[in-house]
N, C-alpha and C positions, 0 to 999 in steps of 0.2 A: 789380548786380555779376555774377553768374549767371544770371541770366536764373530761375532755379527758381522758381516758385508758392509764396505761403507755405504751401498745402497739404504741400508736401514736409516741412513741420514740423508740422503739426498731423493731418496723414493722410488719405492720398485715397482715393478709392472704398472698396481694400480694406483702408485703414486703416495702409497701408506709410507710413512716416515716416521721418525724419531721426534721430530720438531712441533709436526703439529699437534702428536700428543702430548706433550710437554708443556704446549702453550695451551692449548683444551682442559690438559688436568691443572696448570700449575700459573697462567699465563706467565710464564718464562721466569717465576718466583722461588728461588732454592728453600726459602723458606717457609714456606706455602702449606697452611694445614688447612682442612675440611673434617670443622667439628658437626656439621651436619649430616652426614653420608650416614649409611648402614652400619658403618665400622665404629663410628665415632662412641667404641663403649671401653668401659676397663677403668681402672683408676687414672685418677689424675698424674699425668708426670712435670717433670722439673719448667717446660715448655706449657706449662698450662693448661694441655687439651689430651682429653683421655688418650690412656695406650693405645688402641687400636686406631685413633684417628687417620687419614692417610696425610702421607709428608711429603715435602718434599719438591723437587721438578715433575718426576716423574707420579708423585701419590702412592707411593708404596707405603702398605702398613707396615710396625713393626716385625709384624711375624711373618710376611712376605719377603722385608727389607733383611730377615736372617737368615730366612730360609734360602735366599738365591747369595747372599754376600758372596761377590768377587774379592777372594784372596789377593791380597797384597794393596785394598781399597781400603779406607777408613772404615771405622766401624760406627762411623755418627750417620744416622738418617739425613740429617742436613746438608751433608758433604755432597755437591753436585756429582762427581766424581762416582762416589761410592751407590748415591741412589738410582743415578743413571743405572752402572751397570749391573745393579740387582735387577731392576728394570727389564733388564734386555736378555739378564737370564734367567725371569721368571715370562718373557715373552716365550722365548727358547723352549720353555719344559712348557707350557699349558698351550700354545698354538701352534709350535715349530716354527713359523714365521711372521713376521711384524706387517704380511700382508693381511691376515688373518685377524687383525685388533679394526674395528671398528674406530676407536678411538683416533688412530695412528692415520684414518683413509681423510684425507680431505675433502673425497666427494663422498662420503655420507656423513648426518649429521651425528653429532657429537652422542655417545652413549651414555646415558643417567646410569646409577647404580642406586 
């Protein structure tokens, strides 16, 4: 689907993984919005928290969550599935690797935005 290493879920070199960003942005909540962050702007949608708000497991914005959509994956934000792997292919275009997300490393502390 992604192309990602299963390493991106069990942790690579320095131990960055899929999981503990997930649980960092989202504690392990598919339904998980953060109408306080920097994004939280835009109109109101159906979900109650402005468009840009991040969603999700992963916290992907809308405009994040379209710009990576993995074909053949739902096109609902909520959908674990679909958020994940926009996730992992918006890790892919802005760091090349999921060693590279701060978020992802569980030996450093967690990134604010």
């Amino acid at each position: 689907m992604t192309g990602a290493p299963s390493s991106w879920i069990t942790g690579v070199s320095n131990h960055a993984n899929l999981l503990t960003l997930m649980f960092r942005e989202s504690s392990f909540n598919s339904n998980a919005v953060n109408p306080h962050d920097v994004n939280a702007t835009g109109a109101v949608q159906s979900d109650g928290a402005h468009f840009n708000c991040s969603r999700g497991y992963a916290q992907v914005t809308a405009v994040t969550f379209a710009e990576n959509h993995e074909e053949g994956t739902s096109h609902l934000i909520y959908d674990p599935l679909a958020n994940i792997a926009a996730a992992i292919n918006y890790i892919w275009r802005r760091y090349g690797d999921i060693s590279r997300v701060q978020q992802a490393n569980p030996n450093l502390p967690p990134h604010p935005y």
